[in-house]
RODRENLUM-647423 format. One record per residue (C-alpha): residue in three letters; x, y, z. Coordinates in Angstrom, 2 decimals. Last residue first. Layout:
# residues N
+------+---------+---------+---------+
! code !       u !       v !       w !
+------+---------+---------+---------+
!  Ala !       X !       Y !       Z !
...
+------+---------+---------+---------+
//
This chain:
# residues 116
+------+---------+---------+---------+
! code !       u !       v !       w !
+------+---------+---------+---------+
!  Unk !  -16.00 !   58.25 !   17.99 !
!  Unk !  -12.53 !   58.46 !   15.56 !
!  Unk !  -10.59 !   55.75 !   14.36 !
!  Unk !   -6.79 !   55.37 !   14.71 !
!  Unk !   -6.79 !   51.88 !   14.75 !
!  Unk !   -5.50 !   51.49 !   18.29 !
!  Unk !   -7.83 !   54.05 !   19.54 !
!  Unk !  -11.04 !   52.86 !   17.85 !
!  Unk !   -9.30 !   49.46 !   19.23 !
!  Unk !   -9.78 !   50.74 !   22.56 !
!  Unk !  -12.99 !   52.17 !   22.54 !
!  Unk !  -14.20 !   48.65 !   21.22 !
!  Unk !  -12.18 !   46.74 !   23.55 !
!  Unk !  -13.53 !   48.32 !   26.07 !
!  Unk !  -17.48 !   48.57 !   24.86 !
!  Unk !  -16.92 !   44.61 !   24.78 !
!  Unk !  -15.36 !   43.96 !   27.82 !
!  Unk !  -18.67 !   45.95 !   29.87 !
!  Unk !  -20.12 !   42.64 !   29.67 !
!  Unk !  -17.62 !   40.70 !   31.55 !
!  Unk !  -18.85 !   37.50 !   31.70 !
!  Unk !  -19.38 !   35.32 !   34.93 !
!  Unk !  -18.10 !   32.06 !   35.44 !
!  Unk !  -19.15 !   29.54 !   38.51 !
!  Unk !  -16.87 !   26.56 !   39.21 !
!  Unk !  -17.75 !   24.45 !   41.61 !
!  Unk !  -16.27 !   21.48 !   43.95 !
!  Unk !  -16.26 !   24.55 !   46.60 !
!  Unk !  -17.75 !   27.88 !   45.34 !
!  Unk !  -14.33 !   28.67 !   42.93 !
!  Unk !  -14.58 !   32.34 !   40.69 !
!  Unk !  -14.84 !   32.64 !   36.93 !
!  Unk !  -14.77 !   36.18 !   34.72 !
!  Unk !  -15.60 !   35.89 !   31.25 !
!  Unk !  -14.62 !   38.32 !   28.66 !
!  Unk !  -10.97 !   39.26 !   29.11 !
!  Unk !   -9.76 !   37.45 !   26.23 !
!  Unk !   -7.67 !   35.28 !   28.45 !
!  Unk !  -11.02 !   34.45 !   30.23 !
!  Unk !  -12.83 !   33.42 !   26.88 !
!  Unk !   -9.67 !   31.04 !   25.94 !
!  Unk !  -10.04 !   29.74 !   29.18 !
!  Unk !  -14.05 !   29.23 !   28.82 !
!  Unk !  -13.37 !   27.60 !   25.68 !
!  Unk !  -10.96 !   25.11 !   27.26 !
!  Unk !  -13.08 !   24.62 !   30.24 !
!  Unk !  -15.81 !   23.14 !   27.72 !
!  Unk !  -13.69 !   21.55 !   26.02 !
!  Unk !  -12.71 !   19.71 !   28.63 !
!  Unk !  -16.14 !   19.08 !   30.22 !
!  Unk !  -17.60 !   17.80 !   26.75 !
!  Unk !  -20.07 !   19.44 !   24.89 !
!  Unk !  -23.55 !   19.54 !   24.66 !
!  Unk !  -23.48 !   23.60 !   25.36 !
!  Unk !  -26.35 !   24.22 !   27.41 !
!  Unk !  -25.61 !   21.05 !   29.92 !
!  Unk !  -21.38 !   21.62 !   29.61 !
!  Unk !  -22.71 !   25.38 !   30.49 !
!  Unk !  -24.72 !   24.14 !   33.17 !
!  Unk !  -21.91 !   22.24 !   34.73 !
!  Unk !  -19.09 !   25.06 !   34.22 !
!  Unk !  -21.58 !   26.42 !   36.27 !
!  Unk !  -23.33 !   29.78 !   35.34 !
!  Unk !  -23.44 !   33.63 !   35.70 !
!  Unk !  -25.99 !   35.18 !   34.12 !
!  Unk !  -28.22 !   35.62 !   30.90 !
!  Unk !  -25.50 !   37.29 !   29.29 !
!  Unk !  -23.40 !   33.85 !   30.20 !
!  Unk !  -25.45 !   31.75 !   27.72 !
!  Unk !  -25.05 !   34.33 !   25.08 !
!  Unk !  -21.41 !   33.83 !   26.10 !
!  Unk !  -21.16 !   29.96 !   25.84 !
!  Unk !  -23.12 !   30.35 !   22.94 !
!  Unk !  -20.38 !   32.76 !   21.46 !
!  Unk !  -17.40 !   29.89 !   22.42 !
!  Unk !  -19.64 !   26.92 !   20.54 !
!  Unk !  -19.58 !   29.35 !   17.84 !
!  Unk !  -16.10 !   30.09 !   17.33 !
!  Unk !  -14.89 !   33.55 !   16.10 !
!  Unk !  -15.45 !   34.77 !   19.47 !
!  Unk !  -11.91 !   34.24 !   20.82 !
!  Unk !  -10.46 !   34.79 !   17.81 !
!  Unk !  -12.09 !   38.20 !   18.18 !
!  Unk !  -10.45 !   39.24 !   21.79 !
!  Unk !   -7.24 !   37.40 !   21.06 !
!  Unk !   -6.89 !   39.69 !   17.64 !
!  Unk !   -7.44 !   42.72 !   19.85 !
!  Unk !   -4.90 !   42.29 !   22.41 !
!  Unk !   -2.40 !   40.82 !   19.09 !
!  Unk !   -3.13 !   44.17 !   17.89 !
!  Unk !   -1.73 !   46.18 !   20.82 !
!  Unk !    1.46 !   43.62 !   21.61 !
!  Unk !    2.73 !   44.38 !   18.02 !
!  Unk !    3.18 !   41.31 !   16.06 !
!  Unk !    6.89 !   39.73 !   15.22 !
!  Unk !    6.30 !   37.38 !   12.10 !
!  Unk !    5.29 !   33.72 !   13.78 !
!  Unk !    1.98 !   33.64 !   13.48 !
!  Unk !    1.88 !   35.18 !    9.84 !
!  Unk !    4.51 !   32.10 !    9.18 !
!  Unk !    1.47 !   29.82 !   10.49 !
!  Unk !   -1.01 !   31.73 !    8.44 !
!  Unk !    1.26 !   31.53 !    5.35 !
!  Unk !    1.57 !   28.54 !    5.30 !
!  Unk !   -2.20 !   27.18 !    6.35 !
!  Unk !   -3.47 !   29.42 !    3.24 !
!  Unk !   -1.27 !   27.44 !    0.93 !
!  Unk !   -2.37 !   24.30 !    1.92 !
!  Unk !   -0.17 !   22.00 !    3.82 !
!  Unk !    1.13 !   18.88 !    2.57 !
!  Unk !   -0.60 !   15.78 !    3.12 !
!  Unk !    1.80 !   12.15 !    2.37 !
!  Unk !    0.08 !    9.31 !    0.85 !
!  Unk !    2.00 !    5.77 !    1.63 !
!  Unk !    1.15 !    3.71 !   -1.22 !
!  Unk !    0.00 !    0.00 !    0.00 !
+------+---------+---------+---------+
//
């Protein structure tokens, strides 16, 4: 049997070497706060979380996924600054940060050189 090597596309070469190139610290802050909502499973997590704060238990519930990838999105949410979690013993409650969106939007207005 032929062994079939995969090469990468194109478009996966030049985003990895894009990844690499030097980025300024200011638009990599606003690249984490979209990539972060550029998955869906991630933005029902937070539509979830507008309603109020929630167990990682009742989001695994809303969600249908897994509890690992459910506490990965929700750490990729928190290191966009968007949810918030706290311990109550065994549980772990997460909040978002509603007021992060008019932030980063002020901010990247800034960044971007945009005015209000």
């Amino acid at each position: 049997m032929k062994e079939r090597t995969l090469s990468p596309s194109p478009a996966r070469i030049r985003s990895t070497i894009a990844s690499i190139v030097d980025q300024p610290d200011d638009l990599r802050e606003i690249r984490t706060f979209h990539k972060a909502l550029a998955d869906v499973n991630r933005l029902r997590i937070v539509r979830r979380l507008a309603e109020g704060p929630a167990s990682v238990g009742d989001l695994i519930e809303h969600v249908g996924l897994s509890q690992p990838l459910v506490s990965h999105h929700i750490r990729r949410l928190r290191e966009a600054g968007l949810v918030v979690s706290r311990r109550t013993g065994r549980e772990t409650i997460c909040s978002l940060r509603a007021e992060a969106f008019g932030e980063v939007a002020e901010r990247e207005r800034a960044i971007l050189g945009i005015a209000s």
